[in-house]
MIVEX-802438 format. One line per field, with one value per atom (N, C-alpha, C): atom name; residue in three letters; residue number from 1; x negated, y, z. Coordinates in Angstrom, 3 decimals, decimal comma. Example, Ala and Ser with C-alpha at 12.3 -4.5 7.8 and 13.67 -1.06 7.14 Angstrom:
% MIVEX-802438
name = c(N;CA;C;N;CA;C)
resn = c(Ala;Ala;Ala;Ser;Ser;Ser)
resi = c(1;1;1;2;2;2)
X = c(-13,190;-12,300;-13,200;-12,850;-13,670;-12,900)
Y = c(-5,690;-4,500;-3,300;-2,250;-1,060;0,030)
Z = c(7,800;7,800;7,800;7,080;7,140;7,870)
END
This chain:
% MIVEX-802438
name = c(N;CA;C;N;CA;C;N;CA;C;N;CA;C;N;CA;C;N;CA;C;N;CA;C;N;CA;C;N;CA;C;N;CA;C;N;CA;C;N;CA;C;N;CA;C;N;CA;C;N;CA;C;N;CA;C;N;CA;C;N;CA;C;N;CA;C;N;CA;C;N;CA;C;N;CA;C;N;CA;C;N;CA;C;N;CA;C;N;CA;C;N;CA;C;N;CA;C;N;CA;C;N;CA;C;N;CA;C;N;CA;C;N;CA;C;N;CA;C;N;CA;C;N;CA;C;N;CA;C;N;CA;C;N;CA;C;N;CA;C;N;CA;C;N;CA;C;N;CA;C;N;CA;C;N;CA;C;N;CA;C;N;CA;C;N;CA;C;N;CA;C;N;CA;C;N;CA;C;N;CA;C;N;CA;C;N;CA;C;N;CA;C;N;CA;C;N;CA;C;N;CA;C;N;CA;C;N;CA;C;N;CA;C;N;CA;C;N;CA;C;N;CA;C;N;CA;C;N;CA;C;N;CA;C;N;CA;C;N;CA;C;N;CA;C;N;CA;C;N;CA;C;N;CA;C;N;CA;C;N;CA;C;N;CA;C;N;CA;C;N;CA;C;N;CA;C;N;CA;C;N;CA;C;N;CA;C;N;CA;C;N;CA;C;N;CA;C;N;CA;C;N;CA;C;N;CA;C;N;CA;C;N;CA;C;N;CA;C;N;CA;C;N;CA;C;N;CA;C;N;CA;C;N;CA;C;N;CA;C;N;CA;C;N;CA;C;N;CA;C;N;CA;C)
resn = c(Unk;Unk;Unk;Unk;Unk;Unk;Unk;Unk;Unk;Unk;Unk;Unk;Unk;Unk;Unk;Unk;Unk;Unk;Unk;Unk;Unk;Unk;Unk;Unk;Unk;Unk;Unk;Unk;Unk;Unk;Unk;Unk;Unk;Unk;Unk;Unk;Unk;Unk;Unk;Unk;Unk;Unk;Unk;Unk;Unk;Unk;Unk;Unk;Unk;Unk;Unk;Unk;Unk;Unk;Unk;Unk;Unk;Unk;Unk;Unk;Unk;Unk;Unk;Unk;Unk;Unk;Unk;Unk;Unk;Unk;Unk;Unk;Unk;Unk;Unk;Unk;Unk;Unk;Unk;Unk;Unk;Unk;Unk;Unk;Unk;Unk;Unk;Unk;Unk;Unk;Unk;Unk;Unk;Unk;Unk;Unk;Unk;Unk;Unk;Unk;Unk;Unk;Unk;Unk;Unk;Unk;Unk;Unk;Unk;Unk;Unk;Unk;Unk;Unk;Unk;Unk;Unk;Unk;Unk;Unk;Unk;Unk;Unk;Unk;Unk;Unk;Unk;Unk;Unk;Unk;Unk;Unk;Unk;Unk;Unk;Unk;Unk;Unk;Unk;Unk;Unk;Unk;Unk;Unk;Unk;Unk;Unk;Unk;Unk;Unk;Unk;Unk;Unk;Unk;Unk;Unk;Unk;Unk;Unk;Unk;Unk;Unk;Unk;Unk;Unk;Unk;Unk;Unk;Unk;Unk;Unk;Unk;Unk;Unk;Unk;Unk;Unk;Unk;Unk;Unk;Unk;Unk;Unk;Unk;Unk;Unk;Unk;Unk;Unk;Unk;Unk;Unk;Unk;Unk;Unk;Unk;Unk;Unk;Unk;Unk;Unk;Unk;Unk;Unk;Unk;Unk;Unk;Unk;Unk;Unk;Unk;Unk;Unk;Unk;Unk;Unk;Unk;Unk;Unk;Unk;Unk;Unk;Unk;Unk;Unk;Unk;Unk;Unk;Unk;Unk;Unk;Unk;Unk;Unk;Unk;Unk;Unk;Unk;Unk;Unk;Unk;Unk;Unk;Unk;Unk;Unk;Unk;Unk;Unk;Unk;Unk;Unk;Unk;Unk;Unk;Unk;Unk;Unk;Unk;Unk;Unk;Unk;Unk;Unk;Unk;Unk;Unk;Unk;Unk;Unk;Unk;Unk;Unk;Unk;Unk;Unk;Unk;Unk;Unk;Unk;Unk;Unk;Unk;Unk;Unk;Unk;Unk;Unk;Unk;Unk;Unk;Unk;Unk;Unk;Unk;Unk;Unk;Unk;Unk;Unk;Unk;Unk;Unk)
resi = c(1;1;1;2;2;2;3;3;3;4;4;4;5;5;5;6;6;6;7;7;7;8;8;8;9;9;9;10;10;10;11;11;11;12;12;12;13;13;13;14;14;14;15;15;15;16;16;16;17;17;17;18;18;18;19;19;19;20;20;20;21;21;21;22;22;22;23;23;23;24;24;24;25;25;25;26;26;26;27;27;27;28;28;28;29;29;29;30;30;30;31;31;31;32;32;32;33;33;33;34;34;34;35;35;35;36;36;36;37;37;37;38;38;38;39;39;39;40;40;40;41;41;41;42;42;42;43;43;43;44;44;44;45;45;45;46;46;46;47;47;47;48;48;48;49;49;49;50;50;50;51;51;51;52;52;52;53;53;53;54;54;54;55;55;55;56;56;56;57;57;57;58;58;58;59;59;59;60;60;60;61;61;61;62;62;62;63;63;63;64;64;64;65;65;65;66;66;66;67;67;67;68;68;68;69;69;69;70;70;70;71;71;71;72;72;72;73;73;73;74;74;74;75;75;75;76;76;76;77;77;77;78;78;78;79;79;79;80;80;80;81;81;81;82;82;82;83;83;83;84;84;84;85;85;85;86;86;86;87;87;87;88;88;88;89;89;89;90;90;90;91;91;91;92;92;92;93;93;93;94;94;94;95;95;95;96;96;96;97;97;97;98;98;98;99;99;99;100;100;100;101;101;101)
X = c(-117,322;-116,376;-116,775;-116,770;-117,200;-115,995;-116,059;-115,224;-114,959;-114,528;-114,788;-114,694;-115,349;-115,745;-114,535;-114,111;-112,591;-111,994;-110,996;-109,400;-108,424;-107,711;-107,011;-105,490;-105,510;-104,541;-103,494;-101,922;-100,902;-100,883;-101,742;-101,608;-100,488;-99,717;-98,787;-97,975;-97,602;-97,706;-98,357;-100,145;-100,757;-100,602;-100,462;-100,735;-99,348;-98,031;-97,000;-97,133;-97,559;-97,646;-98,584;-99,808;-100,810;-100,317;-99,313;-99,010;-97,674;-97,211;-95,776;-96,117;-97,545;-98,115;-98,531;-99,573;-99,762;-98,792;-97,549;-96,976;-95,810;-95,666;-94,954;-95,804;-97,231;-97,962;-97,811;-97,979;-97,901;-96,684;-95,632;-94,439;-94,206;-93,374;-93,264;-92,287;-92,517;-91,652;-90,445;-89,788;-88,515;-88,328;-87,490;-87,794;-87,194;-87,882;-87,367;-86,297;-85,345;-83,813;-84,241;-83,386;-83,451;-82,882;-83,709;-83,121;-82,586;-80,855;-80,288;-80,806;-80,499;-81,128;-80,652;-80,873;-80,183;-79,596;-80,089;-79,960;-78,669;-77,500;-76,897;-77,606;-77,383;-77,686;-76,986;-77,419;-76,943;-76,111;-74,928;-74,060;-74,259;-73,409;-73,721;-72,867;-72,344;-71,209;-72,318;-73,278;-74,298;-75,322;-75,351;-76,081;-75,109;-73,868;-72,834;-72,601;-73,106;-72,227;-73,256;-74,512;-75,170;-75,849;-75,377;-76,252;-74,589;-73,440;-72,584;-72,845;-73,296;-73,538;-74,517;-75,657;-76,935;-76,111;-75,396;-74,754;-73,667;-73,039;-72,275;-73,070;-73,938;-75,116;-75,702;-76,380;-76,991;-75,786;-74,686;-73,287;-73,301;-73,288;-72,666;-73,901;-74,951;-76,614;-76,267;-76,201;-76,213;-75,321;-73,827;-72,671;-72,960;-73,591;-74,314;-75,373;-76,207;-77,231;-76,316;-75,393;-74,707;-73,918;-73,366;-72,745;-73,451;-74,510;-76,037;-76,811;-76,658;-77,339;-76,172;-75,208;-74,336;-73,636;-73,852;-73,458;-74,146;-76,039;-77,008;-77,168;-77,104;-77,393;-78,609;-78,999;-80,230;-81,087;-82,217;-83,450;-83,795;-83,540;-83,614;-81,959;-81,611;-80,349;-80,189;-78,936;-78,865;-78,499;-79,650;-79,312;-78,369;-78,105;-76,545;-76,684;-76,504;-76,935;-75,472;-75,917;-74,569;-74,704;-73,825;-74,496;-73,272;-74,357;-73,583;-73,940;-73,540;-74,159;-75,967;-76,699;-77,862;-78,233;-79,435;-80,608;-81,360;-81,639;-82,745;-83,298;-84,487;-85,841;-86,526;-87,528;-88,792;-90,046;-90,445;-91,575;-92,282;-93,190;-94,831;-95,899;-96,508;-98,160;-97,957;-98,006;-98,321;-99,649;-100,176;-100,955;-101,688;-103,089;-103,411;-104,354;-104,280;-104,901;-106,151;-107,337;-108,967;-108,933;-109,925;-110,143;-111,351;-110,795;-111,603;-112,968;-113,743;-115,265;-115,523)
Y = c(-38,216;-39,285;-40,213;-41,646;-42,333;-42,997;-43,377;-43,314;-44,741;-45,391;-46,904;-47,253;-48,129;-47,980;-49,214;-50,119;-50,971;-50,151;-50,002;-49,018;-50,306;-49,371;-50,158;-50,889;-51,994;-52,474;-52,785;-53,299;-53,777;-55,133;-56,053;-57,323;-57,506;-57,189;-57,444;-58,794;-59,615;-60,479;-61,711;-61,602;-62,668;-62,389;-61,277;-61,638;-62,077;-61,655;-62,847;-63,943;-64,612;-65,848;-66,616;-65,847;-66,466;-66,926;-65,880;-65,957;-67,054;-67,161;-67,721;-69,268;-69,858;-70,784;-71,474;-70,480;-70,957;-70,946;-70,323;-71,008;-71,894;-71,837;-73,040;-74,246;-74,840;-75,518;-75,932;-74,661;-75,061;-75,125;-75,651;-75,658;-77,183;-78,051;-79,520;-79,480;-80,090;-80,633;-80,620;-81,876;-82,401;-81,581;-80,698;-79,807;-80,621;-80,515;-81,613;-81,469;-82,578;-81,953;-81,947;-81,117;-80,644;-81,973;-82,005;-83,473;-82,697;-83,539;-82,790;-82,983;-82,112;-81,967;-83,224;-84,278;-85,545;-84,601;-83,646;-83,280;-82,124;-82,062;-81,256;-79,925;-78,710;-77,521;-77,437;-76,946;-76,658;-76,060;-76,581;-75,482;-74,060;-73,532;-72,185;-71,133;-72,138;-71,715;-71,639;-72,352;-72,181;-71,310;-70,699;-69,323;-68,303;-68,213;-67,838;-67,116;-67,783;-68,041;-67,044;-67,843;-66,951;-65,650;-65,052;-63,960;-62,733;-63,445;-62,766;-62,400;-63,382;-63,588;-62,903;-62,241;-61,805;-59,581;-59,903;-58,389;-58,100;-59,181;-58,765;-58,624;-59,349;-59,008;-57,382;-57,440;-56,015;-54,742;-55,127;-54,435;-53,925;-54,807;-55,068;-54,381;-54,152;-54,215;-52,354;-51,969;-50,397;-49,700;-50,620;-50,180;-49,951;-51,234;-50,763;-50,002;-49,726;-48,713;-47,566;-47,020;-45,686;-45,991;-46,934;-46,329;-46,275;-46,813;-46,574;-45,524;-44,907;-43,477;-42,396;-42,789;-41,704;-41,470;-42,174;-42,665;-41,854;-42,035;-41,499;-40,105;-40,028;-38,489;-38,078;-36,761;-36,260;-35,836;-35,925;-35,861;-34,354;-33,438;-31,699;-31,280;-30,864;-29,995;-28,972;-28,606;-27,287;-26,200;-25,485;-24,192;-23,207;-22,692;-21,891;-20,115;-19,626;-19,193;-18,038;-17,381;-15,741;-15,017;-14,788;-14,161;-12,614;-11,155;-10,232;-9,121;-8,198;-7,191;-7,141;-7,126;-7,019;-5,226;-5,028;-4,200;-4,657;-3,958;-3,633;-3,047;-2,931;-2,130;-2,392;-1,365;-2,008;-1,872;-3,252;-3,395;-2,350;-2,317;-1,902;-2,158;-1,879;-2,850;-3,759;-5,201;-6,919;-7,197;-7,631;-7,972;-9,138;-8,994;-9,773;-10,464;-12,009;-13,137;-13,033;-13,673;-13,440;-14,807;-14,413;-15,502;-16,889;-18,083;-19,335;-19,148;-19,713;-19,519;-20,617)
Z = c(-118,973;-119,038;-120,180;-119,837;-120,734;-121,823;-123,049;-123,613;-123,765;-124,534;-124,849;-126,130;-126,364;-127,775;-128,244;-127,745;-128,037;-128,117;-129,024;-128,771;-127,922;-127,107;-125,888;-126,752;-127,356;-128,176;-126,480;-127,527;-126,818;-126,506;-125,409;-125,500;-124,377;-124,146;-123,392;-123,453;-124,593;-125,603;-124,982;-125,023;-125,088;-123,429;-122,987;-120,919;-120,807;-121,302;-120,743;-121,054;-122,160;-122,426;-121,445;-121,345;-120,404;-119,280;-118,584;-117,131;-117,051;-118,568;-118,290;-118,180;-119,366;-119,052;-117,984;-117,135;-116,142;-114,730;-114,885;-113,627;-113,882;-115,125;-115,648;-115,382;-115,689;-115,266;-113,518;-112,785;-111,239;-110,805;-111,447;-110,706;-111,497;-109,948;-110,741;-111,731;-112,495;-113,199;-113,415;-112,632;-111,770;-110,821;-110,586;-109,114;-108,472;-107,218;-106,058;-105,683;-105,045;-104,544;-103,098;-102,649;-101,126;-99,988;-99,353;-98,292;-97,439;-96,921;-95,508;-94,667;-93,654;-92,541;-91,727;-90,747;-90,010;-88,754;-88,078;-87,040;-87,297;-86,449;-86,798;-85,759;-86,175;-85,666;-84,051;-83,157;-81,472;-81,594;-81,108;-80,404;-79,607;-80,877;-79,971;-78,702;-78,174;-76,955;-76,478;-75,883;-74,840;-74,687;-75,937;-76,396;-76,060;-76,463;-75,985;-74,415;-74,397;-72,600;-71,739;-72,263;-71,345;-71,805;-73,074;-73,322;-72,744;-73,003;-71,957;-70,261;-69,822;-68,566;-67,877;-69,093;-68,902;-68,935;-70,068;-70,157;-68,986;-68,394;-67,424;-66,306;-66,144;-64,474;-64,880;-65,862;-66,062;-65,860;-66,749;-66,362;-64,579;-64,220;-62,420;-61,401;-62,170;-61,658;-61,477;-62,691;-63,078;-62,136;-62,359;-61,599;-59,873;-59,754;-57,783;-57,576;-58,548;-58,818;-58,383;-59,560;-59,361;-58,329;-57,614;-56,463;-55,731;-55,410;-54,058;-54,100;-55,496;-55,210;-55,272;-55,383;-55,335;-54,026;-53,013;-51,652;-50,706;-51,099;-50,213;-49,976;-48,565;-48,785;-48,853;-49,143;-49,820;-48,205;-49,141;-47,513;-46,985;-48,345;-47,449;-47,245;-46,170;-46,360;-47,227;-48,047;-49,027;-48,843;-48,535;-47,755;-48,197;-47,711;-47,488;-47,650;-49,190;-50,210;-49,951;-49,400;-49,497;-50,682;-51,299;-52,179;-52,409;-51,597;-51,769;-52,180;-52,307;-53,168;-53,090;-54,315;-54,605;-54,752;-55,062;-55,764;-56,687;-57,221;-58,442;-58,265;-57,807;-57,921;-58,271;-58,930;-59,359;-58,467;-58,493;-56,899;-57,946;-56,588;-56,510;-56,889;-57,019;-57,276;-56,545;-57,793;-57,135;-57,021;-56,213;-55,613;-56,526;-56,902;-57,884;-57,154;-57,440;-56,801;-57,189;-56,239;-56,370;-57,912;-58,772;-59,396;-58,811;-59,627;-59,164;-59,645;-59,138;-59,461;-60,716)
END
């Protein structure tokens, strides 16, 4: 590790001054005053209106979605599942599949 042969003083001092100089320098003077705007800003009913208009279609969209699939009937029939007294046994030797090459 190399050492340095300056000892590292506190210029903290001369670097604010430096920095306070130079952007005191780049900033005008007179600060400018702000010019109004001539144009007044858009009404916003018309922004309004239709970002309602956009949530009520999507609203109305979903709503005929779920009633059109909830209407349709399904394409396999659901087979018809008795369910009465069981067993438990334990199979036999399962039958073990050839392996893929």
């Amino acid at each position: 590790m190399n050492r340095s042969t300056k000892p590292i003083t506190d210029s903290t001092g001369e670097m604010d001054a430096l920095l306070r100089s130079f952007f005191r320098f780049e900033m005008p003077s007179p600060w400018p005053t702000m010019a109004r705007p001539s144009v007044l800003p858009a009404s916003r009913h018309a922004v309004d209106v239709a970002s309602r208009l956009a949530l009520a279609a999507s609203i109305a969209l979903l709503l005929l979605a779920s009633f059109f699939l909830a209407d349709r009937p399904s394409a396999s029939p659901v087979p018809n599942f008795q369910l009465g007294p069981g067993e438990a046994a334990k199979p036999g030797k399962l039958p073990i599949p050839p392996m893929a090459p």
